[in-house]
Jmol script that loads the backbone (N, CA, C; Angstrom):
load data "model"
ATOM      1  N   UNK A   1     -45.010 -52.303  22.021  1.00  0.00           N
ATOM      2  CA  UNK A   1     -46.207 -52.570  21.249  1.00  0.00           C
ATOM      3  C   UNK A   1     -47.021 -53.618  21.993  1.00  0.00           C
ATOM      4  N   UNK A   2     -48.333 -52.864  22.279  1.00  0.00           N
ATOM      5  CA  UNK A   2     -49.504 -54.532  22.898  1.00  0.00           C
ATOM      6  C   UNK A   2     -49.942 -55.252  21.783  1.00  0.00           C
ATOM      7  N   UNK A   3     -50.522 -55.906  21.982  1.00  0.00           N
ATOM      8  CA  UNK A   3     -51.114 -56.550  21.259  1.00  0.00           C
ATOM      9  C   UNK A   3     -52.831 -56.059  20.395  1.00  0.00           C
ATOM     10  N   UNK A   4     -53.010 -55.137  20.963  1.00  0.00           N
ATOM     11  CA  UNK A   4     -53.882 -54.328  20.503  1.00  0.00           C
ATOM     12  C   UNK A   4     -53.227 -53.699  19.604  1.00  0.00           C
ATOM     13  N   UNK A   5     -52.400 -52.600  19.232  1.00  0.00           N
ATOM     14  CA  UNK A   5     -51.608 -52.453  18.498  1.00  0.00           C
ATOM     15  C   UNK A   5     -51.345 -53.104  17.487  1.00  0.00           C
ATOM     16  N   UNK A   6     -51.125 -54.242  17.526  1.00  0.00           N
ATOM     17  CA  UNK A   6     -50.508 -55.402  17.154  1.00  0.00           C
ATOM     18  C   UNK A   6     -51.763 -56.068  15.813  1.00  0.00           C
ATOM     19  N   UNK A   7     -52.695 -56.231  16.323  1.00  0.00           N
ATOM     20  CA  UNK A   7     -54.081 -56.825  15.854  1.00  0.00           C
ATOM     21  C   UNK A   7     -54.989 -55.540  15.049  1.00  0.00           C
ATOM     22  N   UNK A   8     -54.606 -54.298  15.561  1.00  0.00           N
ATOM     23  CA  UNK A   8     -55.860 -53.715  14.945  1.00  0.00           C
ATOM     24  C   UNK A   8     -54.507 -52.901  13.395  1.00  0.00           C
ATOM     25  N   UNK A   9     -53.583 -53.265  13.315  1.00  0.00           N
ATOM     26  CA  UNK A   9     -52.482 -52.795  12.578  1.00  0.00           C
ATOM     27  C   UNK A   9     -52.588 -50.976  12.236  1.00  0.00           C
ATOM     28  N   UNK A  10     -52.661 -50.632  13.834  1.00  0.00           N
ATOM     29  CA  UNK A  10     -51.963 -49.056  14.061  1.00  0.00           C
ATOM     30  C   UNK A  10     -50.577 -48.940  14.499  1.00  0.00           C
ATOM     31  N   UNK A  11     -49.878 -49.787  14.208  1.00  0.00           N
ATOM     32  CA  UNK A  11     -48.507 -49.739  14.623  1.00  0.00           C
ATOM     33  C   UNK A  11     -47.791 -50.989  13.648  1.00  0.00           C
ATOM     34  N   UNK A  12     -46.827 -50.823  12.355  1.00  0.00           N
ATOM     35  CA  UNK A  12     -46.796 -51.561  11.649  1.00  0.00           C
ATOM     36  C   UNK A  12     -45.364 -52.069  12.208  1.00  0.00           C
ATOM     37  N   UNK A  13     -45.244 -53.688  11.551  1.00  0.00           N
ATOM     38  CA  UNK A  13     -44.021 -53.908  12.004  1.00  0.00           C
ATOM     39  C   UNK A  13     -43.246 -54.144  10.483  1.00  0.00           C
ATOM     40  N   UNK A  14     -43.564 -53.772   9.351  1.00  0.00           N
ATOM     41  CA  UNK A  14     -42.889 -54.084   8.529  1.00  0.00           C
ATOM     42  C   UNK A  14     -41.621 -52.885   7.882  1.00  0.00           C
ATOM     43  N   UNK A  15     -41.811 -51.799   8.792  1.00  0.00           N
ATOM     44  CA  UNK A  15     -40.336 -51.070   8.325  1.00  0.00           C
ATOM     45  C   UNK A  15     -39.518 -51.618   9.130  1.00  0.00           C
ATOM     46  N   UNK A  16     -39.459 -52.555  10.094  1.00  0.00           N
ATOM     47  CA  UNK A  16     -38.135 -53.014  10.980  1.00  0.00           C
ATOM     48  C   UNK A  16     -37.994 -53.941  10.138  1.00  0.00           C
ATOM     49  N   UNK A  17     -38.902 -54.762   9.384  1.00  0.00           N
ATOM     50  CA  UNK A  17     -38.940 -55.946   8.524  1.00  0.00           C
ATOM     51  C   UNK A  17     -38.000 -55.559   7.248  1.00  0.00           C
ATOM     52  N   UNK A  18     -38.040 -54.155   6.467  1.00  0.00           N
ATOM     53  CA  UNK A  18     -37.224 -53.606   5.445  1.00  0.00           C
ATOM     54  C   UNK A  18     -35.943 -53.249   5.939  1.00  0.00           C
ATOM     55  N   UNK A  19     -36.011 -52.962   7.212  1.00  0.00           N
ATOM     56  CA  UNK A  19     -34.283 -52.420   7.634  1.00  0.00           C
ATOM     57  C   UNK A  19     -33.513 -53.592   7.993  1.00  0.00           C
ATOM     58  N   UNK A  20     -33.978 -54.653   8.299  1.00  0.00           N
ATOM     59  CA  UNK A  20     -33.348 -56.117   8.008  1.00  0.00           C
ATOM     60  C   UNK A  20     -33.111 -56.454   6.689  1.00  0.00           C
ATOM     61  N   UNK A  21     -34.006 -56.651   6.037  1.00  0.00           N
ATOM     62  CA  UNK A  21     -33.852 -57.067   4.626  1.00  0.00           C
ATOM     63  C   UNK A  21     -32.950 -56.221   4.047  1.00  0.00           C
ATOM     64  N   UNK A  22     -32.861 -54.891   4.267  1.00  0.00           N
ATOM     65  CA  UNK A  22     -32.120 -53.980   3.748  1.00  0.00           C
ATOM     66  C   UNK A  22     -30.248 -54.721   4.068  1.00  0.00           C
ATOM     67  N   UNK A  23     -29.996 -54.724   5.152  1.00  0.00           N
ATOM     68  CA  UNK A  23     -29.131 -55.099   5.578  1.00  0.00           C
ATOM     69  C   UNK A  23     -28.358 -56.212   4.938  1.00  0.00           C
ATOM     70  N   UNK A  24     -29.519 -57.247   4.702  1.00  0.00           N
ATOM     71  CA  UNK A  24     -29.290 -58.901   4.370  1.00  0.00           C
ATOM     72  C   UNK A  24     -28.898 -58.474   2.462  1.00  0.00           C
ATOM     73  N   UNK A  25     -29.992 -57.743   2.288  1.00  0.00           N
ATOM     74  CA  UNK A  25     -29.344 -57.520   0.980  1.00  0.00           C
ATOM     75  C   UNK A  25     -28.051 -56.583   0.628  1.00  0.00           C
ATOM     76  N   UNK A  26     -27.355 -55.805   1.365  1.00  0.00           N
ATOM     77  CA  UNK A  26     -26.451 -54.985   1.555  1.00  0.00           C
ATOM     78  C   UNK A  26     -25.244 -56.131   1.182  1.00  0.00           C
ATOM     79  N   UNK A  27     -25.504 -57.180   2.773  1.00  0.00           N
ATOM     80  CA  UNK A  27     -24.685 -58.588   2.467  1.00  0.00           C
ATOM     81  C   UNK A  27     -24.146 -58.969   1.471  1.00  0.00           C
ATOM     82  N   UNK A  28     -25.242 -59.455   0.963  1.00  0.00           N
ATOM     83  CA  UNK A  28     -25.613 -60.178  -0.364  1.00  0.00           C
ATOM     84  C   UNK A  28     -25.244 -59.505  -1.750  1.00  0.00           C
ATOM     85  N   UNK A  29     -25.596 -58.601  -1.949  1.00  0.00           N
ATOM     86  CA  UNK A  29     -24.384 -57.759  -2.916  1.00  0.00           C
ATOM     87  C   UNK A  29     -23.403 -57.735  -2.891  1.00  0.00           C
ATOM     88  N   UNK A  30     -22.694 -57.329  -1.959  1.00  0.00           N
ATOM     89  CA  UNK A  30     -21.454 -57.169  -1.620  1.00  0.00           C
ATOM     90  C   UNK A  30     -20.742 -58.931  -1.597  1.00  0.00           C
ATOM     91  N   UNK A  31     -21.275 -59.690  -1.567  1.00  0.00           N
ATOM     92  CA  UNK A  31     -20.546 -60.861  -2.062  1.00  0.00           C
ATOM     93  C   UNK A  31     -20.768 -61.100  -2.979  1.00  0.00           C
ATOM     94  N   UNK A  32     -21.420 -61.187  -3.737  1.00  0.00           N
ATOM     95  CA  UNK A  32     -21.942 -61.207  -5.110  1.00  0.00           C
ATOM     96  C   UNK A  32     -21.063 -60.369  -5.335  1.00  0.00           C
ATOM     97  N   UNK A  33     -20.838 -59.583  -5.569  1.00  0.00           N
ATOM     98  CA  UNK A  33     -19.583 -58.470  -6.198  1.00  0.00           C
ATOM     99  C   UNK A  33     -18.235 -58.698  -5.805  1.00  0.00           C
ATOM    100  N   UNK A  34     -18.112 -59.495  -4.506  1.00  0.00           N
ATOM    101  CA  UNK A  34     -16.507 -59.736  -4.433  1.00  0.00           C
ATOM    102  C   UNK A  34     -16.625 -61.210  -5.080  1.00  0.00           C
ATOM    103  N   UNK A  35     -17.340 -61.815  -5.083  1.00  0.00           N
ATOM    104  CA  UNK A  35     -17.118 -63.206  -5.857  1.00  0.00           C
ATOM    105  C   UNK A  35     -16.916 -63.060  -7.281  1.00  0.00           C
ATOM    106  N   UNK A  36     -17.562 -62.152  -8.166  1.00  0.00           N
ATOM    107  CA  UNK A  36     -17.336 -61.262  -9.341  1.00  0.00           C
ATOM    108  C   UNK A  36     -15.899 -60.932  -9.939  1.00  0.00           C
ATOM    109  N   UNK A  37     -15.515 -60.403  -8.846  1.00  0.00           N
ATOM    110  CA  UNK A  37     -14.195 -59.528  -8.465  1.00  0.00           C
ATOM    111  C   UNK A  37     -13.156 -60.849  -8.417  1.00  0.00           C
ATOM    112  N   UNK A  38     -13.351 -61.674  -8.008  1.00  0.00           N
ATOM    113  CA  UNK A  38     -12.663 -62.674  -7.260  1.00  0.00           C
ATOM    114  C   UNK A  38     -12.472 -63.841  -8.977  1.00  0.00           C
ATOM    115  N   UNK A  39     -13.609 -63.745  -9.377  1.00  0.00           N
ATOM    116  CA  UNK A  39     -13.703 -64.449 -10.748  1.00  0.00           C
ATOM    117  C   UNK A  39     -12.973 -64.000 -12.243  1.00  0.00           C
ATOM    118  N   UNK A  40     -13.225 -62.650 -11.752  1.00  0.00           N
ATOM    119  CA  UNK A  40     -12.153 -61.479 -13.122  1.00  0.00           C
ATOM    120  C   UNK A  40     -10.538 -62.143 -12.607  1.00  0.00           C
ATOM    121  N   UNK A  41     -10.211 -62.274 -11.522  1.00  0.00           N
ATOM    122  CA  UNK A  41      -8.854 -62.567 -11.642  1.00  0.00           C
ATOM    123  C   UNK A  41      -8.160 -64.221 -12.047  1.00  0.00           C
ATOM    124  N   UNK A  42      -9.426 -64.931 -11.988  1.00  0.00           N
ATOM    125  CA  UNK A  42      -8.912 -66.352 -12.487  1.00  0.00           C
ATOM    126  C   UNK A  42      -9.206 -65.920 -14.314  1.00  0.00           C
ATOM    127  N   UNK A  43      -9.542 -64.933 -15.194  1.00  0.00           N
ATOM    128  CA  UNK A  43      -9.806 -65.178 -16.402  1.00  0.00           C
ATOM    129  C   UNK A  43      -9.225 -64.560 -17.290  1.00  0.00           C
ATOM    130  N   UNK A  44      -8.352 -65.169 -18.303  1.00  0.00           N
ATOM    131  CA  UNK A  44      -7.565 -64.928 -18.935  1.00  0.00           C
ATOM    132  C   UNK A  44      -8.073 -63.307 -20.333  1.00  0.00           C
ATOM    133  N   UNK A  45      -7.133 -62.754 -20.653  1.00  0.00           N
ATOM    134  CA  UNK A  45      -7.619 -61.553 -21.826  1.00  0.00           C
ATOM    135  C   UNK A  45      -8.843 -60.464 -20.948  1.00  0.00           C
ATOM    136  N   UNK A  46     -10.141 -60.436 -20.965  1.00  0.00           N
ATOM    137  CA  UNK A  46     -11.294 -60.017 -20.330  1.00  0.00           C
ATOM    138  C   UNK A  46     -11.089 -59.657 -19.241  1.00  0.00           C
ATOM    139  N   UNK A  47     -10.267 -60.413 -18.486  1.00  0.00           N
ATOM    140  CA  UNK A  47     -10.460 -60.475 -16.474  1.00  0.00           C
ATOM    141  C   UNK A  47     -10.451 -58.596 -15.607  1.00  0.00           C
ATOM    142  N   UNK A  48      -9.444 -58.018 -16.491  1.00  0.00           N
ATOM    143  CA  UNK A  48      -9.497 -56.370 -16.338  1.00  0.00           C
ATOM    144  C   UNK A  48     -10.951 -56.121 -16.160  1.00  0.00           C
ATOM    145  N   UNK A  49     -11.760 -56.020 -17.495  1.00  0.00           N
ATOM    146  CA  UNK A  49     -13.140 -55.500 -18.127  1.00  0.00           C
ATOM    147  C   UNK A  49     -13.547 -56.242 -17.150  1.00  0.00           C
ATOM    148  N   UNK A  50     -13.558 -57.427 -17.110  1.00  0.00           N
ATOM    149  CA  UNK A  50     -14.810 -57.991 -15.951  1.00  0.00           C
ATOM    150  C   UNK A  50     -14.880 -57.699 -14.489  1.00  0.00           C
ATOM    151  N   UNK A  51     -13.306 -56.463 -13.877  1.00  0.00           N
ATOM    152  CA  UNK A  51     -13.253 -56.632 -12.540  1.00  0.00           C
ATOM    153  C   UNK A  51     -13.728 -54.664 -12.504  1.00  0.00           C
ATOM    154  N   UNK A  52     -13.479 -54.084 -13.737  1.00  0.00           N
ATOM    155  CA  UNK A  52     -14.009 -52.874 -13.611  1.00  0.00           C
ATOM    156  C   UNK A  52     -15.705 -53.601 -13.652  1.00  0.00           C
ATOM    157  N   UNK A  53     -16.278 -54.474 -14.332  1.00  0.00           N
ATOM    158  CA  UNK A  53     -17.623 -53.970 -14.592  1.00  0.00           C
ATOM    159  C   UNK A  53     -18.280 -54.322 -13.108  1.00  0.00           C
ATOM    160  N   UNK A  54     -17.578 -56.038 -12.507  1.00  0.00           N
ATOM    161  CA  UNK A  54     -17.881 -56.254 -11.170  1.00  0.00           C
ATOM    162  C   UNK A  54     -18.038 -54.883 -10.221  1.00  0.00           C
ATOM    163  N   UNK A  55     -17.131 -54.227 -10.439  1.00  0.00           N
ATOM    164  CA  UNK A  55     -16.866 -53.257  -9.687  1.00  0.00           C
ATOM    165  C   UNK A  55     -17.966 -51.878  -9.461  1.00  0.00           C
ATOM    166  N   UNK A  56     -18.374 -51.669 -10.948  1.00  0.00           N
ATOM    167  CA  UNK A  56     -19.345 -51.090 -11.173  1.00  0.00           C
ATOM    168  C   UNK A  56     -20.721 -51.344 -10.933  1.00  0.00           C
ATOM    169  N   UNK A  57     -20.946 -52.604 -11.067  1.00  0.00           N
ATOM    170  CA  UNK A  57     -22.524 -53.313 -10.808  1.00  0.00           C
ATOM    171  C   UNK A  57     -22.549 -53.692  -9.395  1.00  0.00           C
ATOM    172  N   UNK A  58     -21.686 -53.885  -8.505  1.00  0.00           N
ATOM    173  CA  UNK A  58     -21.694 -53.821  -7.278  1.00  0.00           C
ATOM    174  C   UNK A  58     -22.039 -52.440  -6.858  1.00  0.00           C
ATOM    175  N   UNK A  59     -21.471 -51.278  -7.222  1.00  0.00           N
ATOM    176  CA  UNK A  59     -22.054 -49.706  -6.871  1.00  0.00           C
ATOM    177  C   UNK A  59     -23.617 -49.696  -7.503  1.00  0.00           C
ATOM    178  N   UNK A  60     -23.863 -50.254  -8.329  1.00  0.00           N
ATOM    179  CA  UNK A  60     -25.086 -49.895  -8.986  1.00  0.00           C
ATOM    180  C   UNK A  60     -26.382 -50.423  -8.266  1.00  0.00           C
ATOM    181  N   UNK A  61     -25.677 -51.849  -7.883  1.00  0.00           N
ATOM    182  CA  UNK A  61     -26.854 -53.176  -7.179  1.00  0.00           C
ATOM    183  C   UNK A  61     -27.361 -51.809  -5.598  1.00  0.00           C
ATOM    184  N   UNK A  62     -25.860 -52.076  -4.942  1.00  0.00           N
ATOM    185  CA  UNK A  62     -26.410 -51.068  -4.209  1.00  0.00           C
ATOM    186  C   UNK A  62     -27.206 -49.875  -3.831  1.00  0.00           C
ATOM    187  N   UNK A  63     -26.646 -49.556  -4.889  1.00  0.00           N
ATOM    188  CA  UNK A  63     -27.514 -47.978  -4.804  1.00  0.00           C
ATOM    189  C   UNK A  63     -29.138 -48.022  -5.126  1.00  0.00           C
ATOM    190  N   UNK A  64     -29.054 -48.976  -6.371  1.00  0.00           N
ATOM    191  CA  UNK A  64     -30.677 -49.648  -6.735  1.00  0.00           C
ATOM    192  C   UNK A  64     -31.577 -50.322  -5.047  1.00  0.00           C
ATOM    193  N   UNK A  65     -30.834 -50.784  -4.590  1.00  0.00           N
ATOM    194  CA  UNK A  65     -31.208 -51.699  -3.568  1.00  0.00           C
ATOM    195  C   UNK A  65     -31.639 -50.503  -2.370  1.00  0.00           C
ATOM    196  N   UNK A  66     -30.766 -49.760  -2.176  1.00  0.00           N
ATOM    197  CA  UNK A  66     -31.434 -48.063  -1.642  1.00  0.00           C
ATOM    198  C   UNK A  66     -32.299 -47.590  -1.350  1.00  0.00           C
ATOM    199  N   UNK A  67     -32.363 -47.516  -2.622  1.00  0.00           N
ATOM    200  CA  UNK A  67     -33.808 -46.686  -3.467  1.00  0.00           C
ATOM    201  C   UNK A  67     -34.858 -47.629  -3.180  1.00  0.00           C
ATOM    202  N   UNK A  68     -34.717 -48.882  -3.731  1.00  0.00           N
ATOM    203  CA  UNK A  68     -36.391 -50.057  -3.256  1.00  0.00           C
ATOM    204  C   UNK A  68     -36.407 -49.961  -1.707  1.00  0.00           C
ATOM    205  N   UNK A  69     -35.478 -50.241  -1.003  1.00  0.00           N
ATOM    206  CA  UNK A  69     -35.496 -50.300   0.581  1.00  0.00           C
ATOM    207  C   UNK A  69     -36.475 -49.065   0.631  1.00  0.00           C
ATOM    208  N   UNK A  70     -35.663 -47.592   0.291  1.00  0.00           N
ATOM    209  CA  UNK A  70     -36.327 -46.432   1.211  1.00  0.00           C
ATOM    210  C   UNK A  70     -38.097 -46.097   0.462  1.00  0.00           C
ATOM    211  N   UNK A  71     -38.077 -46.624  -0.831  1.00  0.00           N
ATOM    212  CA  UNK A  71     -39.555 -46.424  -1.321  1.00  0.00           C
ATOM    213  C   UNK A  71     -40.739 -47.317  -0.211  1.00  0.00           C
ATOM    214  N   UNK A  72     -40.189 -48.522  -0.022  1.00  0.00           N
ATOM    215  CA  UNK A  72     -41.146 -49.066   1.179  1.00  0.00           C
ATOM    216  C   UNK A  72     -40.846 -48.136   2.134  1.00  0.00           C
ATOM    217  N   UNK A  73     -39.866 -47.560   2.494  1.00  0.00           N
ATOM    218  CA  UNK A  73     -40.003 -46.880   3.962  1.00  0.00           C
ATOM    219  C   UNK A  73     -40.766 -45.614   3.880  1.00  0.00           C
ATOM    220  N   UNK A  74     -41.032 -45.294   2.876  1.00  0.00           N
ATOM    221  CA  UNK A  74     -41.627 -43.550   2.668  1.00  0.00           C
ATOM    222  C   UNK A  74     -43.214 -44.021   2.472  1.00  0.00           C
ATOM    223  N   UNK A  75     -43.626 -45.404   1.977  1.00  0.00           N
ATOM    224  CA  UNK A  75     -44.673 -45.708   1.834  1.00  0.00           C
ATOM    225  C   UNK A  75     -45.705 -45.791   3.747  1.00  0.00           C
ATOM    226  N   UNK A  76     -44.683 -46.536   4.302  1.00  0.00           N
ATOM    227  CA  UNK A  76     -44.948 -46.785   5.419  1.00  0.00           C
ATOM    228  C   UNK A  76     -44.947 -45.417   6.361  1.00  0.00           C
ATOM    229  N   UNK A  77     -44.314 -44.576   5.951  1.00  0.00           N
ATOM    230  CA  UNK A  77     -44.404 -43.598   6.785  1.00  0.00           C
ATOM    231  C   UNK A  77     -45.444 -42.415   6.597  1.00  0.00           C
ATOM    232  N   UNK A  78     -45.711 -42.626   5.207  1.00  0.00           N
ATOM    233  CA  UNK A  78     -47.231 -41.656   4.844  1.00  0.00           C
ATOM    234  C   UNK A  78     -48.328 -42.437   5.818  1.00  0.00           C
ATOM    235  N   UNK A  79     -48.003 -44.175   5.696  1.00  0.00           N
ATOM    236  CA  UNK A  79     -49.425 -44.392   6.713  1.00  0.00           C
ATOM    237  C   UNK A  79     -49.473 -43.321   7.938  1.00  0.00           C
ATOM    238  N   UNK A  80     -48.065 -44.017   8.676  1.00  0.00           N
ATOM    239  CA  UNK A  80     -48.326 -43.398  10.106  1.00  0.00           C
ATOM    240  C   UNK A  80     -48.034 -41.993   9.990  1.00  0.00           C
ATOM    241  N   UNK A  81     -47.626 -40.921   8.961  1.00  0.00           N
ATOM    242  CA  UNK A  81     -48.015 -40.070   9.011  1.00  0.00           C
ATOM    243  C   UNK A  81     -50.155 -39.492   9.179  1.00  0.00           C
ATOM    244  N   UNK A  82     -50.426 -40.443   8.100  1.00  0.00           N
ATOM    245  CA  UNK A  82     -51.962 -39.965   7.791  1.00  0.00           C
ATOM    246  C   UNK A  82     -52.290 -40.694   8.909  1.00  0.00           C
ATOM    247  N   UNK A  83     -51.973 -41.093   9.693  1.00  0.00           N
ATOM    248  CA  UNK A  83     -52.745 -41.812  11.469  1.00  0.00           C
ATOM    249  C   UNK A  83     -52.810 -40.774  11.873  1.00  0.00           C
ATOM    250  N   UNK A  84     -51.732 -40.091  12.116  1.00  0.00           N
ATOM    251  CA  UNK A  84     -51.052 -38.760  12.943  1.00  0.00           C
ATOM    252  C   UNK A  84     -52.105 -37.598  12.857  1.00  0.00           C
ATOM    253  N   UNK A  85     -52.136 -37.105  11.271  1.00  0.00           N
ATOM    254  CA  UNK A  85     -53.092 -36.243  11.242  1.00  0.00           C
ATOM    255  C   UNK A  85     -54.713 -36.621  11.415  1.00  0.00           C
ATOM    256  N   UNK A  86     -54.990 -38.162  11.041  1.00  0.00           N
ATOM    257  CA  UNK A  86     -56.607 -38.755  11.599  1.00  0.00           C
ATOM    258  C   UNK A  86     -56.437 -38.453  13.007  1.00  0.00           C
ATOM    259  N   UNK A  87     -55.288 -38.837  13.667  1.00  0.00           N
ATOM    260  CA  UNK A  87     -55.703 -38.606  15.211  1.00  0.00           C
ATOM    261  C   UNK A  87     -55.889 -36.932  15.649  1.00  0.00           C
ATOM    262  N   UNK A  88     -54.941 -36.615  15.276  1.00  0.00           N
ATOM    263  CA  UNK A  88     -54.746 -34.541  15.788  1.00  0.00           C
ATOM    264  C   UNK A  88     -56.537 -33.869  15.261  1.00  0.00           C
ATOM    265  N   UNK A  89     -57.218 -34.874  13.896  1.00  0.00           N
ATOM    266  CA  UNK A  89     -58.245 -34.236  13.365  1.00  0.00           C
ATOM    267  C   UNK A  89     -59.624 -34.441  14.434  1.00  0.00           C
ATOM    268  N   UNK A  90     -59.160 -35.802  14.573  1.00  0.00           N
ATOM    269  CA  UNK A  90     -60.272 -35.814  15.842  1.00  0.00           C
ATOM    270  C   UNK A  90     -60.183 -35.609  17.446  1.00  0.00           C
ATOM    271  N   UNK A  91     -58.974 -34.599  17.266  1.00  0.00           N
ATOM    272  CA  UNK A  91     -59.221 -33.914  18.796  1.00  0.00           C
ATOM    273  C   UNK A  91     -59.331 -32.516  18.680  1.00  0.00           C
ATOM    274  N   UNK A  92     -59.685 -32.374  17.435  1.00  0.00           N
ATOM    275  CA  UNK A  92     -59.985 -30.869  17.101  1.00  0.00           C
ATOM    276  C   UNK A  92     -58.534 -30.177  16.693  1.00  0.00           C
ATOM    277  N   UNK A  93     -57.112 -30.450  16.168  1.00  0.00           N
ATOM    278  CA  UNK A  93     -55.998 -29.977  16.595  1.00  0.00           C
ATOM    279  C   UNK A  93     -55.580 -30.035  15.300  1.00  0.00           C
ATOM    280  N   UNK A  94     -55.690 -28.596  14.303  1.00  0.00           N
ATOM    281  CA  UNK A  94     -55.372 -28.686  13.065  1.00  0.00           C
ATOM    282  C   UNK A  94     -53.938 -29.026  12.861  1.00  0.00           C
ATOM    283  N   UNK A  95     -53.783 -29.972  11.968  1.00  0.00           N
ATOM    284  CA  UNK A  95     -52.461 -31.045  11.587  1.00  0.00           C
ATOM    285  C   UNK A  95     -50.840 -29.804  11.404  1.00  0.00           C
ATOM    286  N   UNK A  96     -50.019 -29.898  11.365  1.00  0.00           N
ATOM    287  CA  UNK A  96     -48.942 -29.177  11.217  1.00  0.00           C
ATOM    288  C   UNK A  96     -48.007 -29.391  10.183  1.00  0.00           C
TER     289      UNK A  96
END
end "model"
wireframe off; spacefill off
backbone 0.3
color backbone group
């Protein structure tokens, strides 16, 4: 990427920006859910129920977390899709 690129924002840098974040939050659940997990076993009566539900809201965080990641990524990719076809339109080259 030049800096032309860069400045006139035909080349975005914020889906590398979501596949990090994606990642960091991947992290971040996943301890959050073993610390969960980790907490059901110090607690007396409940600690079962609380290590199934840990268990469950850790699958859930994730999967939620997914879904927001890939909605920015589908957003970002209609741009540089609709670049794609602005560019093919003005070289005469009906879109595909």
């Amino acid at each position: 990427m030049d800096l032309k690129d860069f400045t006139s924002f035909e080349k975005l840098i914020a889906p590398s920006v979501v596949k990090v974040m994606y990642w960091i939050g991947i992290v971040g659940i996943c301890l959050a859910g073993l610390g969960a997990m980790a907490t059901a076993f110090t607690m007396f009566g409940g600690g079962f129920l609380q290590f199934i539900m840990a268990i469950i809201g850790t699958a859930v965080g994730l999967l939620f977390w997914r879904v927001v990641c890939e909605l920015y990524i589908v957003a970002f990719g209609m741009f540089e899709r609709l670049g794609a076809i602005r560019d093919s339109l003005a070289r005469g080259i009906p879109p595909r």
